[in-house]
Backbone bond lengths (Angstrom), bond angles and torsions (degrees), N, CA, C in turn:
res aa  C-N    CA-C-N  psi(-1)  N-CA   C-N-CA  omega(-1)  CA-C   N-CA-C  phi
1 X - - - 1.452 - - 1.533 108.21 -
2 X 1.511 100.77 126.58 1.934 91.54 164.73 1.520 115.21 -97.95
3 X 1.308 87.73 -162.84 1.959 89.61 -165.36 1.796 95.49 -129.22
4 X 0.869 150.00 134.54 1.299 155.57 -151.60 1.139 108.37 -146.14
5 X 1.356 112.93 88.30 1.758 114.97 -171.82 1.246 116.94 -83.15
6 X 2.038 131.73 166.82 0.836 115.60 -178.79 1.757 93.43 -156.18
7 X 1.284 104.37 163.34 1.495 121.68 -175.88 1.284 125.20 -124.91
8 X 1.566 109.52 -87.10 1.299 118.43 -155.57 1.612 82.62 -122.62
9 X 1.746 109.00 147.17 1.350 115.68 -179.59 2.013 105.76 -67.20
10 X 0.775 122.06 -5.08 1.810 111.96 -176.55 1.706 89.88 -93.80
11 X 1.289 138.24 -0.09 1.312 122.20 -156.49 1.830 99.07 -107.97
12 X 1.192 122.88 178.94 1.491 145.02 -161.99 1.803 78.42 -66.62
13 X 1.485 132.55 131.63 1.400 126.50 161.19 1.387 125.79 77.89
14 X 1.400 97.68 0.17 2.136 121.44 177.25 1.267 99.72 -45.63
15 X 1.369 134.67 -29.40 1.508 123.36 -161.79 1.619 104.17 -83.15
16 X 1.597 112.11 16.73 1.458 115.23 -178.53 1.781 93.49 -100.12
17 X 1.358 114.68 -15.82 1.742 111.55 -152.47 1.294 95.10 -83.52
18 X 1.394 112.81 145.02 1.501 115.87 161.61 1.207 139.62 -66.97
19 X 1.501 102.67 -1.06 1.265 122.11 164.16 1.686 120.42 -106.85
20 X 1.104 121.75 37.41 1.191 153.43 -161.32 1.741 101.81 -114.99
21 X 1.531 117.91 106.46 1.071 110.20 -175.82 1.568 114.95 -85.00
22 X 1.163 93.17 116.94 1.792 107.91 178.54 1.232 102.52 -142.95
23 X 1.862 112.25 124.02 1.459 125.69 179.70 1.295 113.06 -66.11
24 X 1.114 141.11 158.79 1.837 130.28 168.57 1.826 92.01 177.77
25 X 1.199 102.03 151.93 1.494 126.76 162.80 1.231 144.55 -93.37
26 X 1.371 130.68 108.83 1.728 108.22 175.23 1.433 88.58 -116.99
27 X 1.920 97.40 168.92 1.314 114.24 175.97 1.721 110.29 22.90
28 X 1.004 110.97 45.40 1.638 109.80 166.31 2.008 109.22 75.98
29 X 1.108 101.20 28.67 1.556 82.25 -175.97 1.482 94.67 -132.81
30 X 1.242 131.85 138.59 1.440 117.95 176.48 1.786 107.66 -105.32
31 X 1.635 93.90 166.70 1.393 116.21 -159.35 1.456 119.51 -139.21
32 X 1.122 100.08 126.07 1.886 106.51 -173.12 1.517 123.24 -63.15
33 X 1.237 107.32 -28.35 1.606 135.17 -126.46 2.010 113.48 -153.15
34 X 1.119 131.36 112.81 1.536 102.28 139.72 1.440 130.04 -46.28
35 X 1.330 118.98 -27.10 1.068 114.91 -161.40 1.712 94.58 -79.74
36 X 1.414 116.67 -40.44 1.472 111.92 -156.62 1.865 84.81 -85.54
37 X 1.024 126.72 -7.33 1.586 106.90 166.08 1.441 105.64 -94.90
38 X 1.300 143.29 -3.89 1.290 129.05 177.22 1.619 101.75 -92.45
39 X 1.133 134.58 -32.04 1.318 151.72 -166.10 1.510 92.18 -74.49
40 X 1.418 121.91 -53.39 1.531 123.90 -153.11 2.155 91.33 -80.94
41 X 0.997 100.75 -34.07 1.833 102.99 -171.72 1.750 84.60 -70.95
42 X 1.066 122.36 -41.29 1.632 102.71 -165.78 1.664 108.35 -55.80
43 X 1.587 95.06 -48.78 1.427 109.28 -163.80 1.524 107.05 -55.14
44 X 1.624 120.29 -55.85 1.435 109.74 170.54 1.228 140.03 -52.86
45 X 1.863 111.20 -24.06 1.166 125.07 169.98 1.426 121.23 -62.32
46 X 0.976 98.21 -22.60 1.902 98.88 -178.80 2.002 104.73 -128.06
47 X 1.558 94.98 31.19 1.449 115.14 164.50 1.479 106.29 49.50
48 X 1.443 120.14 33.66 1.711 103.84 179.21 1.921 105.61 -111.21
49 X 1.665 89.93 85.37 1.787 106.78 -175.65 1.412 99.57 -37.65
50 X 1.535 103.46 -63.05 1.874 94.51 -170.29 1.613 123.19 -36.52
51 X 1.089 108.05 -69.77 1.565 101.36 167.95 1.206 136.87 -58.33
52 X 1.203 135.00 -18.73 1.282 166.39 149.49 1.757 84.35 -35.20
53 X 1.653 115.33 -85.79 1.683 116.13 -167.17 1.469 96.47 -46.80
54 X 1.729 125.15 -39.33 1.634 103.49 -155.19 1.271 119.02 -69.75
55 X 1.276 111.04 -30.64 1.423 126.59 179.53 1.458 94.78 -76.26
56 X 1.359 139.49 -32.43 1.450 96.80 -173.24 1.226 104.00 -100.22
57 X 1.561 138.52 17.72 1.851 148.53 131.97 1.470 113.98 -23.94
58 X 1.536 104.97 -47.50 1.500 115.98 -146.86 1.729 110.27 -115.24
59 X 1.172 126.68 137.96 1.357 129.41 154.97 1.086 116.27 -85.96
60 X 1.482 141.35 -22.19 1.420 144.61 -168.50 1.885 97.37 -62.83
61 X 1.368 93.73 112.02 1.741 89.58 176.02 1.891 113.41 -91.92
62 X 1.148 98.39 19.57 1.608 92.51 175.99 1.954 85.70 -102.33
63 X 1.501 103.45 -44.97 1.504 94.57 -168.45 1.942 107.55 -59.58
64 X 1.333 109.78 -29.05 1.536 108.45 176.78 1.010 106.28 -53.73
65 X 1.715 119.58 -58.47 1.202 120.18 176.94 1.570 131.30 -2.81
66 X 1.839 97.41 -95.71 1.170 126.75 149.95 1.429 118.94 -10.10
67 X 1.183 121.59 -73.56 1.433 141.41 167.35 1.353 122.32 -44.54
68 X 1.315 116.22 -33.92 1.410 129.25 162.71 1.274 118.18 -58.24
69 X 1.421 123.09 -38.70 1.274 140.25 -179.21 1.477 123.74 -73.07
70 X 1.598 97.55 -9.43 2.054 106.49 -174.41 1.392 70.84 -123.91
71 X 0.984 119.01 67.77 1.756 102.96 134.91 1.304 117.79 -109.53
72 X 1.301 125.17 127.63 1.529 155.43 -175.02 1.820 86.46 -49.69
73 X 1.358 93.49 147.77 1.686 97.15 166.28 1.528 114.19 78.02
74 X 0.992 131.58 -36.45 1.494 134.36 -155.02 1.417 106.14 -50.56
75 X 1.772 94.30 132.48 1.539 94.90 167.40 1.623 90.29 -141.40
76 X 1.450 95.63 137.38 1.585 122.89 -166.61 1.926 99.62 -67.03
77 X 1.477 116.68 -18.99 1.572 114.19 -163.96 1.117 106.16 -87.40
78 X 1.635 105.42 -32.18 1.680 121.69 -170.63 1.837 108.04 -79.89
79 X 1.379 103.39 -32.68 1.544 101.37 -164.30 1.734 101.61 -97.38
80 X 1.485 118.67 -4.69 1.376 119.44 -170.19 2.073 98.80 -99.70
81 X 1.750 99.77 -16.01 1.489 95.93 178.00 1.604 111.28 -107.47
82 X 1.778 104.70 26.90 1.426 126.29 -168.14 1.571 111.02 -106.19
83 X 1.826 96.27 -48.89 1.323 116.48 -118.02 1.947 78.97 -70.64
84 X 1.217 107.34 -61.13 1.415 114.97 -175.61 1.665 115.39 -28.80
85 X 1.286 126.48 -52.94 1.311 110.61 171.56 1.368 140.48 -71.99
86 X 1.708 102.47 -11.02 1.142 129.85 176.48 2.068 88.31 -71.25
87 X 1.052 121.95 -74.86 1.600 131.21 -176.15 1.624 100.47 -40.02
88 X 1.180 126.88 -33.51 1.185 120.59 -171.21 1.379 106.30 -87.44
89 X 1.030 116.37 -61.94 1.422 111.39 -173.83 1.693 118.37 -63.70
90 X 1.640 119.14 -20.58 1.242 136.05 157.67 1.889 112.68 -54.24
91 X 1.447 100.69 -47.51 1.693 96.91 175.32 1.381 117.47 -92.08
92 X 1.148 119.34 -17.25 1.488 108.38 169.83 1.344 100.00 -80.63
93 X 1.249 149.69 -43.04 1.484 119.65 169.88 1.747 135.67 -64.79
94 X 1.406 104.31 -24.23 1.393 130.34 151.69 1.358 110.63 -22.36
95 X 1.439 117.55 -70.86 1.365 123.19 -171.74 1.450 112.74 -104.68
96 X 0.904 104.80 -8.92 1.937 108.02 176.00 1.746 92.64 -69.78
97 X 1.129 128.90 -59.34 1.106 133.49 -152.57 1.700 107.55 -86.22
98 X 1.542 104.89 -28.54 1.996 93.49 159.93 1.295 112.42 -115.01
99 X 0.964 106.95 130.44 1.852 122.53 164.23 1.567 114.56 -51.54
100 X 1.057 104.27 -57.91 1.483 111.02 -169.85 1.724 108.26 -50.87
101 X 1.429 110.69 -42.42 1.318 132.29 -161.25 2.046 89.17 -86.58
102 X 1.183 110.66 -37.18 1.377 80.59 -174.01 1.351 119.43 -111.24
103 X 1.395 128.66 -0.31 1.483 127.73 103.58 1.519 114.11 15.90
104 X 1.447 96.10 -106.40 1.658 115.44 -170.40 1.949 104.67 -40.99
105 X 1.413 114.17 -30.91 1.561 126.50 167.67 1.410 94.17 -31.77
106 X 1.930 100.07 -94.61 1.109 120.07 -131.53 2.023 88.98 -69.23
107 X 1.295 109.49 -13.74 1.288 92.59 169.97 1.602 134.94 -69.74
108 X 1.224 110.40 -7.82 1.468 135.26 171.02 1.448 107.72 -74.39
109 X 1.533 137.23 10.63 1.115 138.20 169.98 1.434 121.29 44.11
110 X 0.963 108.15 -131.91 1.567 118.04 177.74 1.352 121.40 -123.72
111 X 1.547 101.66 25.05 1.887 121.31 148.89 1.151 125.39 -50.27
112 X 1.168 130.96 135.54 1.072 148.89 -175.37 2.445 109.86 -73.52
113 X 0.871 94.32 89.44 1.781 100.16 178.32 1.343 105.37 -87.32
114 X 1.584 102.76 102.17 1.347 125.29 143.46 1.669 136.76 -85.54
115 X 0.987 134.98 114.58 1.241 151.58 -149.98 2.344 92.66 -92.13
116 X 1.151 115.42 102.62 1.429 109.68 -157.73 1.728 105.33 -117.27
């Protein structure tokens, strides 16, 4: 088995990065980004609406970033025994909802994807 690393969305396998712009929907709200749907689940999880709306204003995933980081409330125990289903349920709609993107998936075989 190889391991097929990935980084930044402009790089060889970017369509793995969470900063990788790919449109997709949950519960009715659409999303630019994994990143701006992992950012936006934190923010509601620890109930801080304001940031919650800014991030979903913006596509800039450095500004989500950022924004991810002022969320009111945060506790690192609650969102680290979160974060994983939040990622899961963020990438299975990710690629359910583009072809192209999950395509390029199943073309990654049964390699090992490390995020580097």
């Amino acid at each position: 088995m190889n391991v097929i690393g990935f980084h930044n969305p402009d790089e060889p396998y970017g369509f793995l990065s969470n900063w990788y712009r790919s449109e997709f929907s949950v519960d009715g709200i659409k999303f630019t980004s994994m990143e701006q749907y992992m950012m936006y689940k934190k923010a509601i999880l620890f109930e801080d609406a304001e940031i919650a709306s800014q991030i979903l204003k913006t596509d800039d995933v450095v500004l989500i970033k950022e924004l991810g980081r002022k969320v009111s409330n945060y506790n690192d125990t609650v969102w680290n025994g979160m974060r994983q289903v939040v990622i899961y349920k963020g990438l299975l709609e990710k690629f359910r909802q583009n072809d192209d993107l999950k395509k390029s998936l199943l073309d990654t075989g049964d390699n090992m994807l490390a995020e580097c």
